[in-house]
C-alpha positions in Angstrom: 27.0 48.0 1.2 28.4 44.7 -0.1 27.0 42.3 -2.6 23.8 40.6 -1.4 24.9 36.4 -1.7 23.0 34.5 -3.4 20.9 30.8 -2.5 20.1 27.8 -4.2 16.8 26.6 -4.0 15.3 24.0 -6.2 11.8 24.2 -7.9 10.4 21.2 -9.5 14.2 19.5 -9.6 15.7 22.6 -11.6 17.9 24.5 -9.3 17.9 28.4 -9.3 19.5 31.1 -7.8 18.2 34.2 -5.6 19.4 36.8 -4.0 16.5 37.3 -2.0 15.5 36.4 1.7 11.8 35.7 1.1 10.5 34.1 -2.1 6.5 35.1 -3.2 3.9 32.1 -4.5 3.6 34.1 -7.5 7.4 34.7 -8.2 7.5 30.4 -7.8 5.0 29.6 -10.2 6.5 31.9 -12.7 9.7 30.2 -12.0 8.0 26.5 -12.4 5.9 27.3 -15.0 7.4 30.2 -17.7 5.2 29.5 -20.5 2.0 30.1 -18.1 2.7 33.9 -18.0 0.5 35.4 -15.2 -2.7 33.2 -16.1 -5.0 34.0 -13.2 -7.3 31.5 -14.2 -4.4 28.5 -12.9 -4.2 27.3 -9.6 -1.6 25.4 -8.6 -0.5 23.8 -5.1 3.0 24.8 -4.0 4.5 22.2 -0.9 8.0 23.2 0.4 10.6 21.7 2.9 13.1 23.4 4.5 15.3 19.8 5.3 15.0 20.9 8.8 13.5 22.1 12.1 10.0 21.1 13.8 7.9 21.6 10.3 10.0 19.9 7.3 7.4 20.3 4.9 4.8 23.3 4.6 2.5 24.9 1.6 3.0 28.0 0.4 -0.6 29.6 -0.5 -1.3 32.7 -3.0 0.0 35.7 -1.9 1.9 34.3 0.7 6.0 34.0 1.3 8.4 31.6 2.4 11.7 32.5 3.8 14.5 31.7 1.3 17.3 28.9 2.6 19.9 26.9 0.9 19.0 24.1 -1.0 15.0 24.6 -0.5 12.5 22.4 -2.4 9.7 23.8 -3.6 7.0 21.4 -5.7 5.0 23.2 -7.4 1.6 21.9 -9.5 -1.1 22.9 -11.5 -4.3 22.1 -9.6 -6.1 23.4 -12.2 -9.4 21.7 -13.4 -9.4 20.9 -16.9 -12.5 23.3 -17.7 -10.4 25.7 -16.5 -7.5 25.2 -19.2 -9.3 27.0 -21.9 -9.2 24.7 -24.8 -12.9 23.5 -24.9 -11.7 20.6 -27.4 -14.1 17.9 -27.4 -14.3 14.4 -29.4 -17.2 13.9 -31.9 -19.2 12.5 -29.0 -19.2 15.8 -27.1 -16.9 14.9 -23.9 -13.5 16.2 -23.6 -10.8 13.9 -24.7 -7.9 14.6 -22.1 -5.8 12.0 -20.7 -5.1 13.1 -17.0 -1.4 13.3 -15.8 -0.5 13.5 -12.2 2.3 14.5 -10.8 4.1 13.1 -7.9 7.4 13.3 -6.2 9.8 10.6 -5.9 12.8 11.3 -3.9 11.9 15.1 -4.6 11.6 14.7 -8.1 8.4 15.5 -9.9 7.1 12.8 -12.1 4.2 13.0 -14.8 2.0 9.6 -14.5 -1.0 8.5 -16.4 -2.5 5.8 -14.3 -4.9 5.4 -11.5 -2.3 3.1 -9.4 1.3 2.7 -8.9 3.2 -0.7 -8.0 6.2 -0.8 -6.1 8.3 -1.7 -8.7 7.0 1.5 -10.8 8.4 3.5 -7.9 11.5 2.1 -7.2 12.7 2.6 -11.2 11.9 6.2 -11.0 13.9 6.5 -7.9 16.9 4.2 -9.0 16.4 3.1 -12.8 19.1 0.2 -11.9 16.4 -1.7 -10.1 15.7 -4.5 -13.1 19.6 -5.0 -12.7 20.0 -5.5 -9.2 17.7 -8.2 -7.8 19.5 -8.4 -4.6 18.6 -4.8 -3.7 15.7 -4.1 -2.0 14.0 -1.2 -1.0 11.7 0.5 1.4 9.2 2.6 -0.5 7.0 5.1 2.1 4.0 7.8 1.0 2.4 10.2 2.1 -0.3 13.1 0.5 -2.4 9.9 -0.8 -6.4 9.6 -1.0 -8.0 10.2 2.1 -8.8 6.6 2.6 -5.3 6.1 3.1 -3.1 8.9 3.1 0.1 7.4 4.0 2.0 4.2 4.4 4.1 1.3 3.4 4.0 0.1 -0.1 5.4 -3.4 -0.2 7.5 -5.4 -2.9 4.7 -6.6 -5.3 2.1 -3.9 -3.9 0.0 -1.1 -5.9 -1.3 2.0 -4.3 -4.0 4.6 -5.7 -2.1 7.8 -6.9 -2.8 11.5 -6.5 -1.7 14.4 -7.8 1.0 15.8 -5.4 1.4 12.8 -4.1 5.6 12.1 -2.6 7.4 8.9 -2.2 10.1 8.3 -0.3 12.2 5.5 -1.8 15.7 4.3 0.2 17.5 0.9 -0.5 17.7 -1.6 2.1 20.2 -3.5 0.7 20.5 -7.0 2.8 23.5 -8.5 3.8 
């Protein structure tokens, strides 16, 4: 029996190897998250792609596999609510004092974000932190996973858009000749 070879697949932009031909949920999430050690009380949301065939992207749920292929993404995050966390640390005016971070995926890179809204320009500097040097680039910036008012779509030069957790942008210059 010869060695088994193994793949690169990428989780949360850190690359890893396996030798394995199916990956569990719970053997991601432990690969995301580390510190989180099997805390049953987390949920988190776990979207994949492939990079081809009829269904690029897909969700992995708990207990379920994906089959493993070179140079998978998997995004992983913590849909946790923030009762759930544990911590119970309030202000002296009794609510809980937690400034919420979102993640969402720019070019298939995670990013943590603070605010309710994005603007364009936001977007393109996390995809190519050049941006304020080049004026004479432009860009086309698509999303998709939004609010369910408007899940996906264009964002224009000078436009905002509401954010949500899990949210992925797709970012590509369209340099002008």
């Amino acid at each position: 029996m010869g060695d088994k070879k193994l793949v690169a697949i990428i989780i949360n932009g850190t690359q890893y190897e396996t030798p394995k031909d199916d990956i569990s949920y719970e053997e991601i999430v432990a690969m995301a998250f580390p510190e989180q050690g099997s805390n049953s009380k987390k949920t988190y949301s776990i979207i994949y792609r492939r990079g081809q065939g009829n269904k690029p992207e897909e969700t992995l749920s708990p207990g379920g596999f994906a089959k493993v292929k070179e140079g998978m993404i998997f995004i992983v995050t913590d849909t946790s609510k923030p009762e759930d966390s544990g911590t119970g640390e309030k202000d002296e005016g009794g609510k809980e004092e937690e400034k919420k971070t979102l993640t969402i995926i720019v070019n298939g890179t995670p990013h943590e974000v603070s605010q309710d809204e994005i603007s364009y320009t936001e977007v393109v500097k996390l995809a190519f932190p050049e941006f304020g040097s080049h004026p004479e680039r432009t860009y086309s910036v698509t999303y998709r996973r939004g609010h369910g008012n408007k899940p996906e779509g264009i964002l224009s030069a000078g436009g905002n858009v509401k954010v949500k957790d899990g949210m992925v942008f797709d970012v590509s210059e369209t340099s002008q000749s």
